[in-house]
C-alpha positions in Angstrom: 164.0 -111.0 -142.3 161.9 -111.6 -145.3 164.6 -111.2 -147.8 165.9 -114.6 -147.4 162.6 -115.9 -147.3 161.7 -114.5 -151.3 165.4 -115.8 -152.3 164.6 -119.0 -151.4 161.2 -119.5 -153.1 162.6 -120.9 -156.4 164.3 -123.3 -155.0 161.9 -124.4 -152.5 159.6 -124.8 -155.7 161.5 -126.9 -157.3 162.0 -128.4 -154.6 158.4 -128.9 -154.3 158.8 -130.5 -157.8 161.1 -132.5 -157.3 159.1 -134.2 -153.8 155.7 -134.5 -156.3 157.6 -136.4 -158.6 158.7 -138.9 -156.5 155.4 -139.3 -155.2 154.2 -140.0 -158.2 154.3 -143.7 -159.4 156.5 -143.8 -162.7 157.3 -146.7 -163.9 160.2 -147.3 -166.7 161.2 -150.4 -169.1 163.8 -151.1 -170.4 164.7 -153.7 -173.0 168.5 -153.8 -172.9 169.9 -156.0 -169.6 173.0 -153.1 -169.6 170.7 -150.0 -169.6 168.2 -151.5 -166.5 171.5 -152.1 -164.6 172.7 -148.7 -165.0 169.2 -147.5 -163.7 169.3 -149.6 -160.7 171.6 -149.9 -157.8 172.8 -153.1 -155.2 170.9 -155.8 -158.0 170.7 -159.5 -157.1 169.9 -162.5 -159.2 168.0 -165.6 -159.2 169.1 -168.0 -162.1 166.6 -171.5 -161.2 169.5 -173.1 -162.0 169.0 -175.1 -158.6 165.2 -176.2 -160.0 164.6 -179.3 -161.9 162.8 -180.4 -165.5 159.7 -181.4 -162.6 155.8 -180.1 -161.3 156.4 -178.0 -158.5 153.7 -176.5 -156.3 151.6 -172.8 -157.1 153.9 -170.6 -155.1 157.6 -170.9 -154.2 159.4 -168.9 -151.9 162.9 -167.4 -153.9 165.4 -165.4 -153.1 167.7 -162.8 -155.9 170.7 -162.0 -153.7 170.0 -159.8 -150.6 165.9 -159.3 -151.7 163.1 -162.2 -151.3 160.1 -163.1 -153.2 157.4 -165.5 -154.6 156.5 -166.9 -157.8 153.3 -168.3 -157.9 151.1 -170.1 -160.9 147.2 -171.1 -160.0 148.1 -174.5 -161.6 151.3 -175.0 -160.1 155.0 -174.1 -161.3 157.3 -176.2 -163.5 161.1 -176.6 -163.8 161.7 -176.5 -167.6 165.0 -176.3 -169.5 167.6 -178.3 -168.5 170.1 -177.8 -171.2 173.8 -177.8 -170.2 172.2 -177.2 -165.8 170.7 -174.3 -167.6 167.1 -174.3 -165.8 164.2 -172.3 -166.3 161.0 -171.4 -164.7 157.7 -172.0 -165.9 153.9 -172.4 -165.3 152.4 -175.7 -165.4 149.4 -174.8 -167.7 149.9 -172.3 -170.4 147.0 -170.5 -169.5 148.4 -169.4 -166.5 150.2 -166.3 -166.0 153.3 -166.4 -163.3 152.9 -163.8 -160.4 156.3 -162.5 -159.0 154.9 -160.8 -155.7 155.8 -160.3 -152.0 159.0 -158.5 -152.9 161.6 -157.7 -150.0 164.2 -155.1 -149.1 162.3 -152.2 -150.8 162.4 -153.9 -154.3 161.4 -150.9 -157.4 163.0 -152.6 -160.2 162.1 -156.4 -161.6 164.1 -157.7 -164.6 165.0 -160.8 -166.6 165.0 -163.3 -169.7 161.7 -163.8 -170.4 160.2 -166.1 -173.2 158.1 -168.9 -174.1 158.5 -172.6 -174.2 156.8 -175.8 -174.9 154.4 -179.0 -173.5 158.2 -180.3 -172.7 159.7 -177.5 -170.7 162.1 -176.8 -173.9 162.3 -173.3 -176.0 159.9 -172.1 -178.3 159.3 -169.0 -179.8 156.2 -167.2 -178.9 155.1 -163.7 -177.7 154.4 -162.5 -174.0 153.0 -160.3 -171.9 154.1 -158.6 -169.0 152.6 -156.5 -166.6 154.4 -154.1 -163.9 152.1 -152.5 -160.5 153.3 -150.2 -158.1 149.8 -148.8 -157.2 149.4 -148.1 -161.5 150.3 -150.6 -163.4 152.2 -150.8 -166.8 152.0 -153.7 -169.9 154.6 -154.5 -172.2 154.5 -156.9 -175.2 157.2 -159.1 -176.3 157.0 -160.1 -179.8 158.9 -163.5 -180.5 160.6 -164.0 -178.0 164.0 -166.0 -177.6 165.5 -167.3 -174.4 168.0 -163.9 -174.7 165.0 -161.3 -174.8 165.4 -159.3 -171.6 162.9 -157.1 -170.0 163.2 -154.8 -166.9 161.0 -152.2 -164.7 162.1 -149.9 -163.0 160.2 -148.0 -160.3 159.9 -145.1 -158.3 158.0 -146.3 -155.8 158.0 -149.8 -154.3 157.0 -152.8 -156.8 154.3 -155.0 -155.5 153.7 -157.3 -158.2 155.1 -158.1 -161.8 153.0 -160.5 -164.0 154.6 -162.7 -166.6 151.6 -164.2 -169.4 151.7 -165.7 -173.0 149.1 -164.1 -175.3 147.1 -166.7 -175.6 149.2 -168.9 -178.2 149.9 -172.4 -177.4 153.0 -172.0 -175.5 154.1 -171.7 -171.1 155.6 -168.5 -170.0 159.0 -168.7 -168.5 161.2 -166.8 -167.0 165.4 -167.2 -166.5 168.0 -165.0 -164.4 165.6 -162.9 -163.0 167.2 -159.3 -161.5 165.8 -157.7 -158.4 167.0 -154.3 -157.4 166.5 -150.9 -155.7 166.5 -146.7 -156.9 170.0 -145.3 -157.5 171.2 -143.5 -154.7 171.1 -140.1 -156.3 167.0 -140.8 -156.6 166.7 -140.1 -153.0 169.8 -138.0 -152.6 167.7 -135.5 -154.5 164.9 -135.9 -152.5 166.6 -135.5 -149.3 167.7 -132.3 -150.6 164.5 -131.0 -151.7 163.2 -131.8 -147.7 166.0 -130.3 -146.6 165.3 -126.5 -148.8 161.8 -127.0 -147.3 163.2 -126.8 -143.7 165.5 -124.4 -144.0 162.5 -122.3 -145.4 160.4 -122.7 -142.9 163.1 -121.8 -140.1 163.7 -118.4 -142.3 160.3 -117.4 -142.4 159.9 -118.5 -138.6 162.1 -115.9 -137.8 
């Protein structure tokens, strides 16, 4: 009965593997909207287009299709845009970064148009910075941005907070048609596999 116990050892390995990589926290960007949505699966959207060019208080309670969340600025949050019911999200002082936290639905990918405006809530080119955590975290830099420039994250593991920041120009970050979405099916189709090598495994060697 040890026979089928040796054949099996590299694929239990790999299956092995495969498990340890999925416990590891990896986390992707991507900078093209069509790529993140090919990464992701079930996405839903939030577009402020229901906000206003107004203050509104430090944390609001949003919703991107089936997943929730909160945006939240020290200073408060703004409504800025406006242009053709085309509204945008904002922080109220420039110096504050906007925290998108408290993500429901087992949320691992965070996306959007993100980019910089001015004292008036209306486009202007500036840089960002944004910063993905899933237990590590990962910074990204957006160079001149426009109200087009799209950035996505995409974890393995749940997200717990993405942070949206200028770089300390003289401009608000804000954010527009922000995506929230889970893995790909086939992320844990492969790792149902792998657990299901490892029992089989153990039942051979059992008997």
């Amino acid at each position: 009965m040890q026979k089928p116990s040796i054949a099996l050892k590299p694929l239990v390995l790999a299956a092995l593997l495969c498990a340890g990589g999925a416990a590891r926290a990896d986390i992707t960007v991507y900078t093209s909207q069509a790529d993140f949505l090919a990464a992701v699966s079930a996405p839903g959207y939030d577009s402020y287009d229901d906000l206003v060019v107004a203050p509104y208080p430090a944390t609001l309670d949003r919703s991107a299709g089936a997943y929730g969340y909160q945006a939240y600025s020290e200073a408060g949050l703004w409504g800025a845009g406006g242009a053709g019911g085309d509204y945008w999200l904002s922080s109220e002082n420039r110096t504050q970064p906007i925290l998108f936290s408290g993500f429901t639905g087992g949320v691992s990918a965070f996306g959007g148009n993100f980019f910089t405006s001015d004292i008036a809530g209306q486009y202007l080119s500036g840089n960002l910075i944004l910063t993905a955590y899933d237990g590590t975290s990962l910074t990204y830099t957006l160079d001149g941005t426009t109200p087009d420039t799209f950035l996505g994250f995409v974890s393995d593991t749940a997200l717990r907070s993405v942070t949206l920041e200028n770089d300390g120009g003289a401009y608000w970050p804000t954010a527009n048609n922000v995506v929230l979405a889970v893995p790909e099916p086939a992320t844990y189709g492969m790792l149902l596999a792998g657990t299901g090598l490892l029992g089989v495994a153990a039942r051979r060697r059992r008997g």
